[in-house]
ZATINU-610780 format. One line per 2 residues: number of its first residue (from 1); their letters; for each residue y, x, z of N, C-alpha, C, CB. Coordinates in Angstrom, 1 decimal, m for minus. Each point is the difference from the previous one (the first is absolute). Glycine has a CB too. Layout:
NUM = A = Y:X:Z:Y:X:Z:Y:X:Z:Y:X:Z  ... $
//
This chain:
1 = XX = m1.2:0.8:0.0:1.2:m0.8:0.0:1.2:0.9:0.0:m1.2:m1.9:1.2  2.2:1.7:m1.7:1.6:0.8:m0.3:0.6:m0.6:0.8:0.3:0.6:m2.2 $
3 = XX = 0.5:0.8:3.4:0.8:m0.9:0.7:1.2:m0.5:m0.5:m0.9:0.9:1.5  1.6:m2.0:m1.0:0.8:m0.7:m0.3:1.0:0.4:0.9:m1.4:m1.6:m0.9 $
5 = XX = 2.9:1.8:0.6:1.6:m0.4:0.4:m0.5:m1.8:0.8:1.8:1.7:m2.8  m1.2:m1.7:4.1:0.5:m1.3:0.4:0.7:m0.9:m0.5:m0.1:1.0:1.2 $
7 = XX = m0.3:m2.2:m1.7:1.7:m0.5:m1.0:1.3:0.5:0.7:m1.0:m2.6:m0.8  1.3:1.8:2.2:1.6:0.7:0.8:0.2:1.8:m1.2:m0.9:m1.1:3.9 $
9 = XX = 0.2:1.6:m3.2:0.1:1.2:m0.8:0.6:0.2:m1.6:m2.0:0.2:1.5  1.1:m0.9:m2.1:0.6:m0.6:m1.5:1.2:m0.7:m0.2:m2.1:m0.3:m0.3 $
11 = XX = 1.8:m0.5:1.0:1.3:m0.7:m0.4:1.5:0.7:0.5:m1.6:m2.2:0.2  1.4:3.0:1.2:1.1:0.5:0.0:0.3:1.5:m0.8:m0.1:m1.5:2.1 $
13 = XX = m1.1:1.8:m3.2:0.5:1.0:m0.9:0.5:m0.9:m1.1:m1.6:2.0:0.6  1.1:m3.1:m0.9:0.7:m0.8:m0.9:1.5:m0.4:m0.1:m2.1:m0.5:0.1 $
15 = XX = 2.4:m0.1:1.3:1.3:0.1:1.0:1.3:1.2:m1.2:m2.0:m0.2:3.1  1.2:1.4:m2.4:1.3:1.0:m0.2:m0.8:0.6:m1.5:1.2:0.8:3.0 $
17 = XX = m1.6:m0.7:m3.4:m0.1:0.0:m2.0:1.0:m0.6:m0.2:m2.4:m0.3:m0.8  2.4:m1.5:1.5:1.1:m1.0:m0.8:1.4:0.2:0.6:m1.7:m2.0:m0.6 $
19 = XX = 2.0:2.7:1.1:1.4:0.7:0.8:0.4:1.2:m1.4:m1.0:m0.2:3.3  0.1:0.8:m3.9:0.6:1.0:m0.9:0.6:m0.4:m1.0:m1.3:1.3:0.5 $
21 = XX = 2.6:m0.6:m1.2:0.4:m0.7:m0.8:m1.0:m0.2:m1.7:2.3:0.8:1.7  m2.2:m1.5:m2.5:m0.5:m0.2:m1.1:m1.7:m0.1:0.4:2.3:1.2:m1.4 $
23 = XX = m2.8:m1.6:2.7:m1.1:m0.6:m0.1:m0.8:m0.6:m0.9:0.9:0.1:1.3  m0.4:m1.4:m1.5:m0.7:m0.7:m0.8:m1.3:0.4:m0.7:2.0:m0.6:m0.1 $
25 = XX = m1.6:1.7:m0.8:m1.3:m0.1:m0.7:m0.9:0.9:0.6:0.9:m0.7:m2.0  m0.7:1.5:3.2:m1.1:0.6:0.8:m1.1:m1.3:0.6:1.9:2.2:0.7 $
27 = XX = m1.3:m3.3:m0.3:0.0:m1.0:0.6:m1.0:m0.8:m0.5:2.0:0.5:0.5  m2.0:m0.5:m1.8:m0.3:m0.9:m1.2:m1.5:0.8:m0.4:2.9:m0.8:m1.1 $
29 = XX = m2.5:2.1:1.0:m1.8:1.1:m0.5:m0.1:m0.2:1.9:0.4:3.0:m2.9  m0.4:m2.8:4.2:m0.6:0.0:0.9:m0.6:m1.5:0.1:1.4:2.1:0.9 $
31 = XX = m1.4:m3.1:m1.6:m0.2:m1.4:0.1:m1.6:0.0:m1.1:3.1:m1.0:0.5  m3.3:2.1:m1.1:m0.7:m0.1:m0.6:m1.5:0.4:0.1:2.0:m0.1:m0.7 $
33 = XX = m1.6:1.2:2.1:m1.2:1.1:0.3:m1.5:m1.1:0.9:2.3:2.6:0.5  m1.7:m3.6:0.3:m0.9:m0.7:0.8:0.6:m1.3:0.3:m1.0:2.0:0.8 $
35 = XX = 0.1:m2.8:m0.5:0.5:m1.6:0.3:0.5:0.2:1.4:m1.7:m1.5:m1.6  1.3:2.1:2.6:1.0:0.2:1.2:1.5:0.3:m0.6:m2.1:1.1:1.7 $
37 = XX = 2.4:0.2:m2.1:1.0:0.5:m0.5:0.8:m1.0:m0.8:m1.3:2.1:0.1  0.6:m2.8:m0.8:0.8:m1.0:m0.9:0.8:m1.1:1.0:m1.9:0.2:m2.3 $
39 = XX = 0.8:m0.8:2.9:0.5:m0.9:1.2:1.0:0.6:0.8:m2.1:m1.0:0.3  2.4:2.4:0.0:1.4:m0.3:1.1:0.6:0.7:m0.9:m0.4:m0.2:2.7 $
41 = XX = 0.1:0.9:m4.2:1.6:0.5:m0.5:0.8:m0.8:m0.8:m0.8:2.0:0.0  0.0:m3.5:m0.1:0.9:m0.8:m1.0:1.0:m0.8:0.7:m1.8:m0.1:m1.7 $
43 = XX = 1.7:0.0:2.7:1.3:m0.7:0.6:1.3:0.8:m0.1:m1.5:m1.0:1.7  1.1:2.4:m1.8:1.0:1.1:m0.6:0.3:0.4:m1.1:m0.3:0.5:1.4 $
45 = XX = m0.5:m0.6:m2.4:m0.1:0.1:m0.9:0.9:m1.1:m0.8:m2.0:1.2:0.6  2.0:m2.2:m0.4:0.2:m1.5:m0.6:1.4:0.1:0.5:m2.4:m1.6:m0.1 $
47 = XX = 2.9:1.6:1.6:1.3:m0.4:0.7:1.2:m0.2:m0.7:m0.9:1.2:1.6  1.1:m0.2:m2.4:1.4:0.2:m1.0:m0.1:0.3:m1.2:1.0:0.7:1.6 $
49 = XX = m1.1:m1.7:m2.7:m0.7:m0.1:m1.2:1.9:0.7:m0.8:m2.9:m2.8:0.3  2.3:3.9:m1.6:1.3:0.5:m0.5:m0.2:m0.6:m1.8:0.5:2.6:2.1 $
51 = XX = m0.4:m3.3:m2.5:m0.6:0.0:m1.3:1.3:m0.1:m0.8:m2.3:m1.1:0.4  2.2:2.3:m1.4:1.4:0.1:m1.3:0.0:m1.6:m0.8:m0.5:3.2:m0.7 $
53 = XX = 1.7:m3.0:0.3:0.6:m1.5:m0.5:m0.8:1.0:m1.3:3.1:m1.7:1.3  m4.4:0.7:m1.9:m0.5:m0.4:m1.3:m0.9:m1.2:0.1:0.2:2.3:m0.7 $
55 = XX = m0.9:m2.6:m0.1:m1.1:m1.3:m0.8:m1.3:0.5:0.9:1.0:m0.2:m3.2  m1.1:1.9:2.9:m1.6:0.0:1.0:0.2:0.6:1.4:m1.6:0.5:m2.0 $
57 = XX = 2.5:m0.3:2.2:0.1:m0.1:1.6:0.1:m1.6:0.7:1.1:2.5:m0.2  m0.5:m3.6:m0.5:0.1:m1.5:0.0:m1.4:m0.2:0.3:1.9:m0.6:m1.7 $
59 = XX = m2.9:1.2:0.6:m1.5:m0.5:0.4:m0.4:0.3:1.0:m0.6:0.1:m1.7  0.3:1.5:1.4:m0.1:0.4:1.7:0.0:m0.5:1.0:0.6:1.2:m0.6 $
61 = XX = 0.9:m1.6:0.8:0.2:m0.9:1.3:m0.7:m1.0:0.1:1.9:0.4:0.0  m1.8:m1.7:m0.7:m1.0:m0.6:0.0:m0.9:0.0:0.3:0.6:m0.1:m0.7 $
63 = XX = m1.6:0.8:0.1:m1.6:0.3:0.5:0.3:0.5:1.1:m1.2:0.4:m2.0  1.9:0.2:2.4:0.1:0.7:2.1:0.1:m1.1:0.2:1.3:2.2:0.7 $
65 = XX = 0.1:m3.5:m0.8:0.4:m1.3:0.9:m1.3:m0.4:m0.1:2.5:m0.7:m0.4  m3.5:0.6:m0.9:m0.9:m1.2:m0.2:m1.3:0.2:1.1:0.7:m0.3:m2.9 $
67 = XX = m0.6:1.6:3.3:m1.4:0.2:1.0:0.8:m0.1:1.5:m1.8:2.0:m1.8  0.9:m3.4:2.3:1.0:0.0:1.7:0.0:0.9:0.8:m0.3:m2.1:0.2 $
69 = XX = m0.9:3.0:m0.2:m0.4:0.9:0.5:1.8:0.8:0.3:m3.0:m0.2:m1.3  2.8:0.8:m0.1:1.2:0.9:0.0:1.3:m0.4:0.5:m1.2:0.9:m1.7 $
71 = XX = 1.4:m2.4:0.7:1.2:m0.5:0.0:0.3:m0.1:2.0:m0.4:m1.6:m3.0  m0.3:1.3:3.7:0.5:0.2:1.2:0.3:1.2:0.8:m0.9:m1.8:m0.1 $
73 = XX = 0.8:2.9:m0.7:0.0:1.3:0.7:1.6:0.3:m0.6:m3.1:1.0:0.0  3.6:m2.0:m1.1:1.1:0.2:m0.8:1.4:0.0:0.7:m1.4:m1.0:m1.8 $
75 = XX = 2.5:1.3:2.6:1.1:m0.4:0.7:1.1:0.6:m0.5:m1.2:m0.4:1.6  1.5:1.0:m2.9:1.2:0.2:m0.6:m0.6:0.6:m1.6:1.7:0.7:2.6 $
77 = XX = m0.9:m1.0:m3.2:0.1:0.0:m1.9:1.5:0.5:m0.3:m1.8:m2.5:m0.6  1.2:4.0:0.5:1.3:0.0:m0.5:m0.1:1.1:m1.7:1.2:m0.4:3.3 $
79 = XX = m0.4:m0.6:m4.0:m0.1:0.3:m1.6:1.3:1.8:0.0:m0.4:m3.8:m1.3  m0.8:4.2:0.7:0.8:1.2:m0.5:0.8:0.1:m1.8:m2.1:1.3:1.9 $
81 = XX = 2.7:m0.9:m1.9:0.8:0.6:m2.0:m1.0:1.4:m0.4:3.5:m0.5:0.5  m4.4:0.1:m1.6:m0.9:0.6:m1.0:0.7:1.7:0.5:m0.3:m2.5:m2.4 $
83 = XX = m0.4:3.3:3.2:0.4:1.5:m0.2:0.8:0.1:1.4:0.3:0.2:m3.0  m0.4:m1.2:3.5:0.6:0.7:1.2:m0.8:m0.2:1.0:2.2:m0.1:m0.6 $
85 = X = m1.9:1.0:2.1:m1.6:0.6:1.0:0.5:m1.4:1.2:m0.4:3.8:m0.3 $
//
């Protein structure tokens, strides 16, 4: 058997990951490694959605709003201009 990290443990490395700036997409590949991992990094992951003013970031969103899962981890949207950070 492989030992295991505590969740507490996890979650509070997850914690301060989402404290660094430009997270996100660390956030987004650490969501991918295990279904523990996915379960407490998407509430951080999801929190502050940035999507550039176009047609497929419009979709994008969507399909995030359309899964409730996510859509409740969602608490600010804020639209960026094409090229800027």
């Amino acid at each position: 058997m492989k030992p295991q990290l505590p969740t507490e443990m996890l979650a509070q490395i997850v914690r301060d990951a989402a404290r660094l700036p430009d997270s996100s997409s660390d956030l987004l590949r650490l969501r991918l490694t295990c279904r523990k991992l996915k379960n407490i990094s998407s509430r951080h992951a999801f929190r502050v959605l940035r999507p550039v003013y176009s047609s497929t970031s419009a979709k994008g969103l969507v399909n995030l709003l359309g899964s409730p899962e996510i859509a409740s981890y969602v608490q600010e949207i804020s639209f960026k201009e094409r090229g800027s950070k």
